[in-house]
C-alpha positions in Angstrom: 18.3 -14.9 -24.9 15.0 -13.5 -25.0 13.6 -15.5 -22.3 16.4 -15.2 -20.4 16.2 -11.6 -20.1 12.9 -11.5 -19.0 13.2 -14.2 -16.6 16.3 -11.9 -15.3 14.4 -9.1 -15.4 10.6 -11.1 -13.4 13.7 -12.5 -10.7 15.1 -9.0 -10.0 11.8 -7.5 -9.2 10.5 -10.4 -7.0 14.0 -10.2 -5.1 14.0 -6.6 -4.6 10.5 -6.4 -3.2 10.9 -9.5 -1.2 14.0 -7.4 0.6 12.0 -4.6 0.9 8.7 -6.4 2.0 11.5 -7.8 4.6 13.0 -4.5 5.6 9.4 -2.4 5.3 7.8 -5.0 8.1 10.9 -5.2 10.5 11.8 -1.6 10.7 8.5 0.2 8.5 11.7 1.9 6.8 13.4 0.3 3.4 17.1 2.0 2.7 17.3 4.0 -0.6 20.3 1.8 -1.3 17.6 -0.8 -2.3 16.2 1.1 -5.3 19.2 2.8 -6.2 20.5 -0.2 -7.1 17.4 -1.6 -8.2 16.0 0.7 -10.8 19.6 1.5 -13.2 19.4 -2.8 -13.0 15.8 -2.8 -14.0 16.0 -0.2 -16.7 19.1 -1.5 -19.0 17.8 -5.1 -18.6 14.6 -4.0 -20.0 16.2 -1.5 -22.5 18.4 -4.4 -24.2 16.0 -6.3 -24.2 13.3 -4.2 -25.8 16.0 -2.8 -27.9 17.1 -6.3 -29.6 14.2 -7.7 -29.9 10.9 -5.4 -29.5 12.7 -1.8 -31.0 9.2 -0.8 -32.1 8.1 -0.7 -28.0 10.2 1.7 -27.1 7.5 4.3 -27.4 5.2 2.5 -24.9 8.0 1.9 -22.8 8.5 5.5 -22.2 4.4 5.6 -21.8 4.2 2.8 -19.4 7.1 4.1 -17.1 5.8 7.4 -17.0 2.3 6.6 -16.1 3.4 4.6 -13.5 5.7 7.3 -12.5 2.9 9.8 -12.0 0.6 7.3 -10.3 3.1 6.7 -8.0 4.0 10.6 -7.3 0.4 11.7 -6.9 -0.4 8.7 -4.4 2.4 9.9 -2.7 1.4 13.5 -2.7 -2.2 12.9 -1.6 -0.5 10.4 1.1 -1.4 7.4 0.0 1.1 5.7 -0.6 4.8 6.4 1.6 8.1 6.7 0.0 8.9 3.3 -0.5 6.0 2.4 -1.8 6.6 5.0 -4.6 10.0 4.6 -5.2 8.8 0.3 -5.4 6.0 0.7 -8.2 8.6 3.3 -10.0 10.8 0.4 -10.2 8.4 -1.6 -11.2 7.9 0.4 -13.8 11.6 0.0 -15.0 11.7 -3.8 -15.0 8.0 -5.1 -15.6 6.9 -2.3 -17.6 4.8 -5.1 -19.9 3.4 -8.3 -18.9 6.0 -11.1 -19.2 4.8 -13.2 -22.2 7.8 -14.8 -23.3 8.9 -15.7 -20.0 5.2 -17.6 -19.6 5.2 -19.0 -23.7 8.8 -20.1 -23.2 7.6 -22.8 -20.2 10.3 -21.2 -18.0 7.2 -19.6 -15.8 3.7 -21.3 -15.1 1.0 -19.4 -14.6 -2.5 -20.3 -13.4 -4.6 -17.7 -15.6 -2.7 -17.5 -19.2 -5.5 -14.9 -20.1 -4.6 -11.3 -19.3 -6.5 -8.0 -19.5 -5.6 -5.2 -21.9 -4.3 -3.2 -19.0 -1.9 -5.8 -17.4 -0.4 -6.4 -21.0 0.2 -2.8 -21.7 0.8 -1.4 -18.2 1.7 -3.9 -15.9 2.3 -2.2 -12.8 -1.2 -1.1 -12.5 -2.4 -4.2 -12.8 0.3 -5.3 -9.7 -1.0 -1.7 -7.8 -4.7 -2.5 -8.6 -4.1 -6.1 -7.0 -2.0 -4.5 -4.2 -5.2 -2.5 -3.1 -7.4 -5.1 -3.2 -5.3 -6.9 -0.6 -5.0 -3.8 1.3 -9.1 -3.8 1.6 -9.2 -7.4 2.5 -7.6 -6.7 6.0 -9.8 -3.5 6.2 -12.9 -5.9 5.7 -10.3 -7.7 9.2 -10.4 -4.3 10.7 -14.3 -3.4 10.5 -15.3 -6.7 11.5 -12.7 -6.5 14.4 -14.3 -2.9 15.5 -18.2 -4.3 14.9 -17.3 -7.5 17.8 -16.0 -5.0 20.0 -18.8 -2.7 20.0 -21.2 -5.7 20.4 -19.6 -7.4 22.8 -18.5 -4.2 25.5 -21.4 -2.9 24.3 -19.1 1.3 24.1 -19.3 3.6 22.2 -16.6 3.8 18.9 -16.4 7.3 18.7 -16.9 9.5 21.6 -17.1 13.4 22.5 -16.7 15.6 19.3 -15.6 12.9 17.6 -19.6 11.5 17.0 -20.3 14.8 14.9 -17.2 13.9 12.3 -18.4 13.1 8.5 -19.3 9.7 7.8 -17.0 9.0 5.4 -14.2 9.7 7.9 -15.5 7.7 10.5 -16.2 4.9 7.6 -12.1 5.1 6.6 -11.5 5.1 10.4 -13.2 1.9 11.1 -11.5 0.6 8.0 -8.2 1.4 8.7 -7.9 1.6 12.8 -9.6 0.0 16.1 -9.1 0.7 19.8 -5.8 0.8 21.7 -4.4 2.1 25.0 -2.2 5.5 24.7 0.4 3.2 26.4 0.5 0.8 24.0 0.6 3.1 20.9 3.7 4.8 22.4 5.4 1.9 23.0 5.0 0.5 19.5 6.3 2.5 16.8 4.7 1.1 13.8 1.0 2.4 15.6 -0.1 5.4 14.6 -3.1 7.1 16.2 -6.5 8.2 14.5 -7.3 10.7 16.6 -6.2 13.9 18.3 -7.3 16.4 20.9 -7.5 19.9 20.4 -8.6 23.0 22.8 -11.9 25.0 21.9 -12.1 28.9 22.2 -14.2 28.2 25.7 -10.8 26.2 27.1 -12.6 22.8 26.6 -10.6 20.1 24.5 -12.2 18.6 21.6 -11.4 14.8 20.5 -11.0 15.1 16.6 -10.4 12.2 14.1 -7.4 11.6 11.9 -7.3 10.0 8.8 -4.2 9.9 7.2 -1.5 9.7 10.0 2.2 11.1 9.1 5.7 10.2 11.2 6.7 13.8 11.8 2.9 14.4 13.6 2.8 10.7 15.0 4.9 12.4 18.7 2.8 16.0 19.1 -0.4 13.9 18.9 0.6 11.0 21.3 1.8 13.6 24.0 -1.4 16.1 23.5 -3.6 12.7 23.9 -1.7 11.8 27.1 -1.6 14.8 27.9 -5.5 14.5 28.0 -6.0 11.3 29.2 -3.6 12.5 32.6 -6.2 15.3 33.2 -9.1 13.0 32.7 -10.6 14.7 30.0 -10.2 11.3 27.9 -10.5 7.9 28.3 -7.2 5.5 27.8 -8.1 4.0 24.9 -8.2 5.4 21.1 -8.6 4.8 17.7 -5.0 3.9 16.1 -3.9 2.2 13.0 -1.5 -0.5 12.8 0.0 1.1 9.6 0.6 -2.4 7.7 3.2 -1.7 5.5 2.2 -1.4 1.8 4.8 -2.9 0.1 3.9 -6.2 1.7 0.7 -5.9 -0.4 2.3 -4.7 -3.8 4.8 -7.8 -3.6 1.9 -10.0 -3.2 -0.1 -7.9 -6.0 3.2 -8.4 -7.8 3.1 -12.3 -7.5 -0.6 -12.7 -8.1 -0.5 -10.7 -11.3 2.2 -13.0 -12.9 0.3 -16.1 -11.9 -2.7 -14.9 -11.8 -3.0 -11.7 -13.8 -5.4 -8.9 -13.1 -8.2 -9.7 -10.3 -10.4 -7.1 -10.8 -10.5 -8.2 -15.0 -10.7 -12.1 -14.2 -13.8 -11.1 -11.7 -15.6 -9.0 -14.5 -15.3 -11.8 -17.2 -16.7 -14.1 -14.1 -19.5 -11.8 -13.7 -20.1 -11.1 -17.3 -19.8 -15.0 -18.0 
């Protein structure tokens, strides 16, 4: 019964996020149906089942869902992370709060890496978060190697106007995140999000200014001040936008790595460390 909870509980998370992986790429919006269903599921699966047979985890139960829980609220707060996203690893925090190690011992699950770090075994949605990110970076690694065979091959400049005497660590996020697109193009595709606005100086000039964390209800007033621009000739067509991948592509995948896989980021130290 045992195993059969936790395989219950490993299937409902994988389905949910699968859906919502779905919904997030198609439409870059996932119904709060999804995780109202999800998380009352999640939580009395896990509750019996820690209850029956694990009563002395309760405590760490309560731990584990509420670190996740602030993880996932100050991500969202500092704008890393949307919504969903949120709302997904809070979830996650419901079902998976622990590594599955029944489900793997009982043969009903095969896993790659048996061997788990401290972290994935006590808080297992960090360990699918940390993976998540490290995914995210490996397009960003995409991205700047993208913006560096531009600038090669045309031989243009990446940032222009005011936008050359930005910090370097928000030029460094905005090659990361974002390469070069027409105005036209970013307004007719929803899911692109410019990196850059325009803004008008006390002399009456306008001023090209990076952006690095884009946000929905900004995503229109930039677009029309930028074409705005671009109509007078004061810019050029083409800026720096972001194809805002969705995030909860990249925390189902963490989510699947770490049950076969387990925690990258430990299995690379114990590489390194031999």
């Amino acid at each position: 019964m045992q195993y059969l909870l936790e395989a219950a509980r490993t299937v409902l998370s994988l389905s949910f996020l699968f859906y919502a992986s779905w919904s997030d790429y198609k439409t870059r919006e996932v119904s709060n149906a999804v995780w109202i269903v999800f998380a009352p599921l999640a939580f009395v699966l896990t509750f019996v089942q820690v209850c029956l047979y694990e009563p002395s985890w309760l405590a760490f139960y309560g731990v584990s869902f509420g670190l996740t829980g602030a993880v996932s609220i100050v991500l969202f707060y500092a704008g890393g992370f949307g919504g969903a996203d949120a709302k997904a690893l809070m979830c996650l925090g419901l079902a998976l709060p622990f590594y599955p190690s029944s489900l793997l011992s009982s043969g009903l699950f095969v896993a790659i890496v048996g061997e788990s770090s401290p972290i994935t075994r006590l808080l297992f949605p960090v360990t699918v978060f940390s993976n998540a990110v490290l995914f995210a970076a490996a397009t960003a690694v995409y991205i700047l190697f993208r913006n560096v065979s531009w600038r090669l091959r045309t031989g243009e400049k990446l940032f222009e106007g005011g936008q050359e005497k930005e910090a370097l660590g928000k030029k460094v996020l905005v090659l990361l995140t974002g390469y070069r697109m027409s105005i036209s193009k970013v307004k007719e595709k929803w899911h692109l999000y410019p990196l850059e606005d325009v803004e008008e100086t006390q002399t009456g000039e306008l001023r090209r200014k990076l952006v690095v964390v884009p946000r929905d209800e900004t995503r229109g007033a930039m677009l029309e001040r930028l074409d705005k621009a671009f109509k007078k000739g004061a810019i050029q067509d083409m800026i720096m936008a972001t194809p805002g991948l969705p995030m909860l592509i990249f925390v189902t995948a963490g989510l699947v790595m770490a049950l076969l896989v387990g925690d990258i980021v430990w299995i690379c130290v114990r590489l390194l460390l031999g």
